[in-house]
Every structure is written in C-alpha cells, then in structure tokens.
N, C-alpha and C positions, 0 to 999 in steps of 0.2 A: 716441370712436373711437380716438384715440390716448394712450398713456400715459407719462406725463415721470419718470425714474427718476432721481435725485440721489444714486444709488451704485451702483457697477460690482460685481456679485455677483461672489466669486473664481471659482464655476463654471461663468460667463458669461464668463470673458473667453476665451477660444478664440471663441466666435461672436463676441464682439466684436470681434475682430483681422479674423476673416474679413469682414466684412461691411464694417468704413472700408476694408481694405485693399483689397476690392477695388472699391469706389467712387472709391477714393484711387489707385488703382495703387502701393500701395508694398508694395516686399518682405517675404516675411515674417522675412527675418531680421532687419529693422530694429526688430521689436518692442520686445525688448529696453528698445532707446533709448528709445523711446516710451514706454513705460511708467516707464521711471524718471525722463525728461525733465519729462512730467506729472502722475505721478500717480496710481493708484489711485481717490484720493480725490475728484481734481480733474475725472475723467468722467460722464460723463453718458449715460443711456441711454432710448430712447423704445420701445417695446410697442406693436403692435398686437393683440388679441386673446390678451396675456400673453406671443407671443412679440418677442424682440428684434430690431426690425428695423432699428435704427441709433442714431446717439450721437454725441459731440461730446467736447473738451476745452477747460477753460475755469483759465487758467494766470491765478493771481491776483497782479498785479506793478504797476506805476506806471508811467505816462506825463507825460514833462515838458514843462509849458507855462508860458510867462513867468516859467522862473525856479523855477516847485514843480511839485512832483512830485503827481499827480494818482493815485488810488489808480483801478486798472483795471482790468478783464478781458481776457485774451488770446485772443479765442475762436481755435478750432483744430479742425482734426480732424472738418469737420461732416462726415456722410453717410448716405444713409440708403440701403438696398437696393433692388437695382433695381426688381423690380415694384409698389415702392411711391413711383415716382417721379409728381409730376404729378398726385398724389393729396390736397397736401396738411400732405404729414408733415414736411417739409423746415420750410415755416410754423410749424408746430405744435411741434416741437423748438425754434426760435430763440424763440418768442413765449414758451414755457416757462420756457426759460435767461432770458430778458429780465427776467420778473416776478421770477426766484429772485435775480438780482443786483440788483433793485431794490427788493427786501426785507432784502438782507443790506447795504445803504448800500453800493453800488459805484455810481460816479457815471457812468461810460463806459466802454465797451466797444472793441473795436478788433479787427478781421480784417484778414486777405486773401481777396479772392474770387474764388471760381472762377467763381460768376456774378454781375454789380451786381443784375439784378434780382431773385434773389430777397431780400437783403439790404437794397436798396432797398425792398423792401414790408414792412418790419422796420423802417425807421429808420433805417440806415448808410449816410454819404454818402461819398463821397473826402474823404480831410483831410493826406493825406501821399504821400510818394513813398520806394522803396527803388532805389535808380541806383546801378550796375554800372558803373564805368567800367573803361577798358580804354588803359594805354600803353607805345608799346616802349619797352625799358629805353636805345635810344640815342636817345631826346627827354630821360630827365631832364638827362642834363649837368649836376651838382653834386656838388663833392664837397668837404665838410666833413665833417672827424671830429673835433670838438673834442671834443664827448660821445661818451661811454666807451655802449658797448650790453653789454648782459648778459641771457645765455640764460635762460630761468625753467625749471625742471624742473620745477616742480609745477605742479599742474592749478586749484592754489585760485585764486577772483575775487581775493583780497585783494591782488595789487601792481596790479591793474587798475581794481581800484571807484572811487579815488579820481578818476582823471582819467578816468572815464569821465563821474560827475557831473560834476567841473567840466566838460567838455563838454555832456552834459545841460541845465546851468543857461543855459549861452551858445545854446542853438539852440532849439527845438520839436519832439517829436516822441519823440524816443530815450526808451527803455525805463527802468524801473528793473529791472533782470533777475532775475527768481527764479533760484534755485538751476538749475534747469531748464534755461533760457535760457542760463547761463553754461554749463552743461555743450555745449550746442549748439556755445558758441563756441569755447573751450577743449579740447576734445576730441574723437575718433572711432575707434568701435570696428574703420574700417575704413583708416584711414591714419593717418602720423604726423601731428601737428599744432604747429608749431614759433611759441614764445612768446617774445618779446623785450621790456625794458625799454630807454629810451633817456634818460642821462643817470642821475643818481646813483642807485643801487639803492633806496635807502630812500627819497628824495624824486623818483620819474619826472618829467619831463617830455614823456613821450610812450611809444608803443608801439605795438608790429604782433604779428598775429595771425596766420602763415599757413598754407597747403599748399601742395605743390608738385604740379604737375599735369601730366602731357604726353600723348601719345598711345601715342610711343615714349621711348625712357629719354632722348633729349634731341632739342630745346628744352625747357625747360624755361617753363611758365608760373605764376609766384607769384601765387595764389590767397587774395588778405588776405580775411579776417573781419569783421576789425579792424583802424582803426590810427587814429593822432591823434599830433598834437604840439602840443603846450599853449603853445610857445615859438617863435618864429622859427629859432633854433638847434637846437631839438627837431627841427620840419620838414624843414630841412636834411639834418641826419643820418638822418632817416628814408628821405629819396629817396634820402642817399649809399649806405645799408644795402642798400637795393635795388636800387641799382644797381651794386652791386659782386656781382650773382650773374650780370651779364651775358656772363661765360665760360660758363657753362651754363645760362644763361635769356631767352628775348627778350623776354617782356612782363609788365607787371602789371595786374591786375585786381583792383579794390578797390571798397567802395562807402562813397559819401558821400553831400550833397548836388546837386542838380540842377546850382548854380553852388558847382562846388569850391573851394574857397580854395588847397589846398595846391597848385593847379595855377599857383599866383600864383608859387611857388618855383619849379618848373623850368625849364629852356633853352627850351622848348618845349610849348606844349599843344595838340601834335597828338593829341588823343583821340578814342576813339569809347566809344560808350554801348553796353554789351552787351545790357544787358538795364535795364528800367523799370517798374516796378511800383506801383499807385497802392494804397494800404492807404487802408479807410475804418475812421469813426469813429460809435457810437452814444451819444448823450446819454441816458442812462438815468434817471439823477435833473438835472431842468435847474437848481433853485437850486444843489443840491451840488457839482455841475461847475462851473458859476460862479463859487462863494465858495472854491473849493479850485485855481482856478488863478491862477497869478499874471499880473502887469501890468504896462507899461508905470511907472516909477517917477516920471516926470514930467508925467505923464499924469491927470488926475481930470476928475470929469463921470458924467451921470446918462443912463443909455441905458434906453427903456423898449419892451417886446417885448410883443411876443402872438407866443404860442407854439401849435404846431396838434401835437398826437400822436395817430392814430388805434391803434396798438398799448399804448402806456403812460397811459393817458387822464388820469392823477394827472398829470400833466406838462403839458396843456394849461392854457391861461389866460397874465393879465397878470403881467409881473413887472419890478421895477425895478432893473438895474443900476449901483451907484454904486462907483464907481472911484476911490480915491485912496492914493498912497506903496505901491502896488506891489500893493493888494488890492483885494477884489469885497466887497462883503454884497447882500446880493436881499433882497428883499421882494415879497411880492403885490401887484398894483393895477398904478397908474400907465393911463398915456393910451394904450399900445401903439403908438408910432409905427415900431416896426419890425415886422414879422410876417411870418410866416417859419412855415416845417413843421421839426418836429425834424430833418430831413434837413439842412434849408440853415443850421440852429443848429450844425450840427455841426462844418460846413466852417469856418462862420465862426469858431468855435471855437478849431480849428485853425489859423488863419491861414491857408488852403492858398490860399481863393479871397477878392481882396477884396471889400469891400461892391458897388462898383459891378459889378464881374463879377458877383455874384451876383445881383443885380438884371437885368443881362443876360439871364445864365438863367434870370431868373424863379423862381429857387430864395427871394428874399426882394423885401419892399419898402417903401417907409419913405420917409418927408420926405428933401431933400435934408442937411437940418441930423442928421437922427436917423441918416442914413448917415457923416456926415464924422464922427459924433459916435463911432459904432461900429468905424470904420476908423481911428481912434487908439488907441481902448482895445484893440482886438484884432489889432496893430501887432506885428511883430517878426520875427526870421528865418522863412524857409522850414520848415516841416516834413516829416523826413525821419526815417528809421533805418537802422541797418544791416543789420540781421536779417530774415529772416520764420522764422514759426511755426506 
C-alpha cells in the first residue's frame, strides 16, 4: 500500500516542501535552511499509489552517554498529508526509516514529538529533556571580568566543538552536532546571531551563543542557544557578560539542564521555566547501543534483560550485560532478570527514569537485586540538550 523512498528526487522537492510544510506549518521561505541544514541526501519519502504523500529527515550525528559518544539518528521532519492521516502511513514511514537505520548499524535514534503516541507504537520512549529557562538580568548580581571575552566573526563550529564535548563527556544527552546542527546554532538567515568566547581565544573556557529579541526595539531579551563555562571563573564572566547588557535588556533566556548548575553562581535563582520539552529515544540495535555507550568507571557487574520488540523483532530475546572500567560487551542468553519492552530499554538507557520509577510505571520488571544492579550501571547525570530539530 505504501512506498518507502531513501532519496528525494530533485523534481519532487517542490511537493515535498509543500506537503511537510504544510503538516509542519513552517514557512516557505525557511526552505532554504532546511534543505541545507539536512540534506538532500538525508530525506526520505513515502508513495502512496507512486504519488508523494509525505517524508521525513533523518540527520546522522552522536549522542552522548556515560562519557561516548553513541552514533545516532536525528529523526526530523516527520509528515505525512492530510488525507492520509489515520490511515496508517505515519506507522509505515517510521517502521521503514526503523529497518533502514538498522541495517546501516545505527544503534538509536532520537525525536521530538508532536505526538507520544504514535512514536510510542514505534519503539520511542522519553529519555531526556530540552528546558528553557528564563532570568532577569537584576537576579544575576556578579560581576567578575577577570577573563578577557572575544567576539567570533566566523560562523565555523571550530572555537566551539571542543568545549562543547568536554561538556558532552560530563553530562548525558547532548548532541555530537552535524554540520547541519551547527548551522542551526551559529547562524540565521533571518537575524543577527552574536558569538562569544570567554577566556583565552585559542584555549576557551566557556561560551555563549545569542540573539537579541524584543517586541519593540527595547527591552531587550538575550536569547542564548548556547552557552557553558567549563571553569568557575568561565561561569562567572559568563553572567557578568550578560549582565552588563542590562542598559538595554531585562532578561535571559537560555537552555540547560532541569537542575542548572550555573544558577549555583548568581545572587539569585529567581527563575522561571519558559518552555519544557521531553525528546525521546529509540533503541534500534539493542547489543549495539549497549556496547557503544559508556559507564560508570567504578562500576562493574553483570545485568541480564529479556528484551520484548514487536517493530524490530531482531532485537527481542535474552541478553547479558557486563560492565566494567567504564565499558558494556553483551552477549545472548543469560536468565533475564530484568524485562522490559524496547520502550522502557530506552528510558533506562537514558538515565532519564530510574529503575524503581520505571517499575512504577510498569515500563520494566526484575528482582529487587537485578534492579539495584541496573540502577548503578546506568547511574549518572540527567539527560538533557540544547537544541531541537
């Protein structure tokens, strides 16, 4: 009935623009971006009866957990046209893109959804958060300028990549950004987007990424992307920066994790949360995902699952997790004292929900010993990121 295309004809993309865009509601002059953001190459199209009735984008980038960097799919972009909603088609695109990434060895995949459920009948559970916060610029109260800040004029990731890893390594969640991704942050065809380093030009210690936003031409509200400070001293000079636009700005708005750290710095954490967003996660290949993310480094022990996948069926069955000095290997078999649906593999994955929460919801379930045993090995910050896509 339906047909899975793994390349965007050049004399389809007009219907293709027409048909996400208007499932998506986004402009048409945003194409552009879109197209060079993702890719040509990186689309996807599905057929009913030979014509194009919708498509996806599928940005091939890393996600880092315990430390590595997990090789992953961005899905993006799903949609399919209206009178084929409810039909079907929606399933039948993601279940397509599913088999093709788990043929080309992609171990997990990651959205944002417009709705859980159809995603949820796919395989993808909640595994992270993207949080907005939001504060005036008379709470920070600090002002240290020890460190020197300097403007970046160019658009390239390279004074950013490095401290955006080391960040990466320290948390869960965050991106390794395609070219694409970077462009999103670093750029916009339709306003300025102003770049800083903070502390020595060639070795940062920190950085911000903003816009400046208002209704009318002032207040002004500073609109980060980005930003980190790797340093105590980094942090510092990061709220002083921002806070020295409070002639002509009242607030910021940035996003981090759920429980900020940086908010450890200022005078004040009167905040509020603009916006919340929960991204989930699909386990695509379950040994692969496993042996390619990292671990707790003090951590060893053998955890053994029975895994349920009714979309990726190659994925069901027993498998044995052994942990030790920061790594996974798997193996088939074992006794399955934990089991669980690819969904609740995911979370847990993730770090987002513990073992016992998840047992809660019923999403897994397992000996008390197989649960503390899984709630050490898959131990470690909140997952979060900055971005969506």
């Amino acid at each position: 009935m339906f047909e899975y295309q793994r390349a965007l004809p050049v004399e389809e993309e007009t219907r293709f623009r027409d048909v996400l865009f208007q499932t998506l509601n986004i402009p048409h002059d945003r194409w552009d971006d879109v197209r060079e953001n993702i890719g040509r190459d990186n689309m996807r199209v599905l057929r009913h009866d030979g014509r194009l009735i919708g498509g996806m984008g599928l940005h091939p980038a890393g996600q880092w957990f315990g430390g590595r960097c997990v090789p992953c799919c961005c899905v993006t972009l799903v949609g399919i046209s209206p009178e084929f909603r409810r039909k079907g088609a929606a399933r039948a695109l993601m279940t397509s893109s599913l088999q093709e990434l788990r043929q080309s060895g992609t171990p997990i995949a990651t959205l944002y959804a417009s709705t859980q459920a159809l995603y949820r009948a796919v395989g993808f559970e909640q595994a992270g958060t993207r949080n907005q916060h939001e504060l005036p610029m008379s709470m920070i109260g600090i002002e240290d300028r020890t460190l020197d800040v300097h403007e970046v004029s160019a658009t390239s990731p390279e004074p950013f990549r490095n401290l955006c890893e080391q960040r990466a390594r320290r948390t869960n969640g965050n991106l390794e950004r395609t070219a694409g991704l970077w462009n999103r942050v670093l750029t916009d065809s339709k306003q300025p987007v102003h770049r800083y380093l903070i502390g020595d030009r060639e070795q940062p210690e920190g950085f911000v990424v903003f816009t400046q936003e208002s209704e009318q031409r002032f207040p002004l509200t500073l609109s980060v992307r980005d930003m980190w400070g790797a340093t105590p001293a980094a942090g510092r000079r990061l709220w002083t920066f921002l806070a020295d636009h409070a002639s002509v700005g009242e607030r910021v708005r940035w996003f981090g994790p759920a429980n900020e750290p940086l908010l450890g710095l200022t005078a004040e954490c009167k905040f509020t949360d603009v916006q919340i967003l929960r991204w989930m996660v699909r386990i695509v290949d379950v040994q692969g995902a496993l042996e390619q993310r990292g671990y707790p480094p003090a951590v060893s022990g053998e955890l053994h699952l029975q895994v349920a996948d009714d979309v990726l069926p190659e994925n069901a069955g027993r498998y044995v997790l052994e942990v030790a000095d920061g790594q996974g290997t798997v193996r088939e078999g074992g006794r399955g004292e934990l089991s669980c649906h690819v969904r609740g593999l995911a979370t847990l994955y993730a770090g987002f929900f513990s073992p016992q929460t998840l047992l809660e919801l019923g999403w897994i379930e397992g000996s008390p010993e197989a649960l503390q045993t899984a709630a050490a090995i898959f131990s470690g910050p909140e997952p979060w990121m900055p971005e969506i896509f």
